[in-house]
C-alpha angles and dihedrals in degrees: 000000000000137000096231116143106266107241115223142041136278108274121237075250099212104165140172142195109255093004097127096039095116103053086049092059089055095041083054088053120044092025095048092102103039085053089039089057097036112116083213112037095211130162132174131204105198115203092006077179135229091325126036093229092114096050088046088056094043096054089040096048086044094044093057099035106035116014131342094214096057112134110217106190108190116217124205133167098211113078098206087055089059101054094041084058095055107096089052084070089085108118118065102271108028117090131141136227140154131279152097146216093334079067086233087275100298129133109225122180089216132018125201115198125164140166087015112099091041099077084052131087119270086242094056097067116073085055093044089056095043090056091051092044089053089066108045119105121248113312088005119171138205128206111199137179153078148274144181132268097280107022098258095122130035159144138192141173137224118236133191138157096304106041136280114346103183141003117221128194117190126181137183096246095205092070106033123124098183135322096260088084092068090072090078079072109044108132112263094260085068120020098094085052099074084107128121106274101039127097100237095061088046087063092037091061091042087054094044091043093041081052091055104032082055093052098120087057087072087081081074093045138267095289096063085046091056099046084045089059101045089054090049085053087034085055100048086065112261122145099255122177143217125011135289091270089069093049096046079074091066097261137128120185118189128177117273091238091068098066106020110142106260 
């Protein structure tokens, strides 16, 4: 690694056991291959936070369900963060050292950062993501976003060599009251654009009308009423991605193109 300054600041830190469960599924998911085929089976996970608990879980998920020799390496800015970290690096794979969005020079096929980028500028993105595109490996990805306290409400992008390649927005559908709560944790490339006239609060509002227009579905559970509101999205005409058996978790995944800031 090198001894490059880290770039960056020390995230607030806020974690939770099982927060980003459901980003690691999908990681798990829709990245298997790309981990599965990777010479180096290296993952980040970029501002774990003030505890290690979300790297741990993300070594463990991708270790069952893609590959038991993946290597997770946790960065974080703050020092003190780090060696506190150090006895979680208990199982082979997992370790933990400083560094930012230079990715402490390392070359990782994937790297997960969330709740990072929120607590920066809008204008500070696009840089923050180039730098970390610069160090991936070959066909590297980034998946980066936010999410509440608990999990129950996310998105996150998918990001390659060229930019952003797909938004997705997942909920807990127990306790969802409709999908326009899902606008407080929009990535921070989007979440002032939640505005008339841009194409993420389009889809916001197709969501929001395809969950009350499915309303009488709820006799059948959250879940029918979910996959009720994606087709009607689906069916306006927005690229929407995947199968229903990936909305009935609660997930919608559209192409970037379709709510790029403009």
């Amino acid at each position: 690694m090198t001894t490059r300054r880290p770039m960056g600041v020390v995230t607030r830190g806020t974690t939770n056991p099982n927060r980003l469960r459901r980003v690691d599924n999908w990681i798990a998911w829709r990245c298997g291959d790309l981990l599965r085929d990777a010479t180096d089976p290296l993952v980040v996970d970029l501002g774990y936070g003030a505890t290690p608990i979300t790297a741990v879980e993300l070594r463990g998920r991708l270790a069952a369900a893609v590959r038991p020799d993946i290597r997770v390496v946790g960065l974080e800015i703050d020092p003190v963060r780090v060696a506190a970290a150090a006895p979680a690096a208990d199982p082979p794979g997992l370790t933990f050292a400083r560094g930012g969005f230079e990715l402490a020079g390392l070359r990782p096929a994937l790297v997960r950062t969330f709740n990072v980028l929120r607590q920066y500028d809008e204008s500070q993105v696009a840089s923050a993501w180039q730098t970390m595109i610069d160090a991936l490996a070959p066909d590297g990805v980034i998946v980066e976003g936010t999410c509440d306290e608990l999990g129950r409400l996310a998105s996150w992008l998918l990001i390659d060599a060229t930019g952003p390649r797909s938004l997705t927005l997942a909920a807990r559908l127990s306790t969802l009251d409709s999908p326009a709560a899902l606008a407080e944790r929009l990535p921070k490339a989007l979440i002032h654009r939640n505005v008339p006239g841009e194409g993420v609060h389009a889809l916001l509002r197709a969501l929001d009308d395809g969950w009350r227009d499915a309303a009488p579905y709820a006799t059948f559970g959250p879940r029918q009423r979910w996959l009720h509101a994606v087709t009607a999205v689906r069916v306006a005409g927005w690229p929407v991605r995947d199968r229903p058996n990936r909305w009935r978790l609660g997930e919608i995944t559209v192409d970037w193109s379709a709510v790029a800031p403009r």
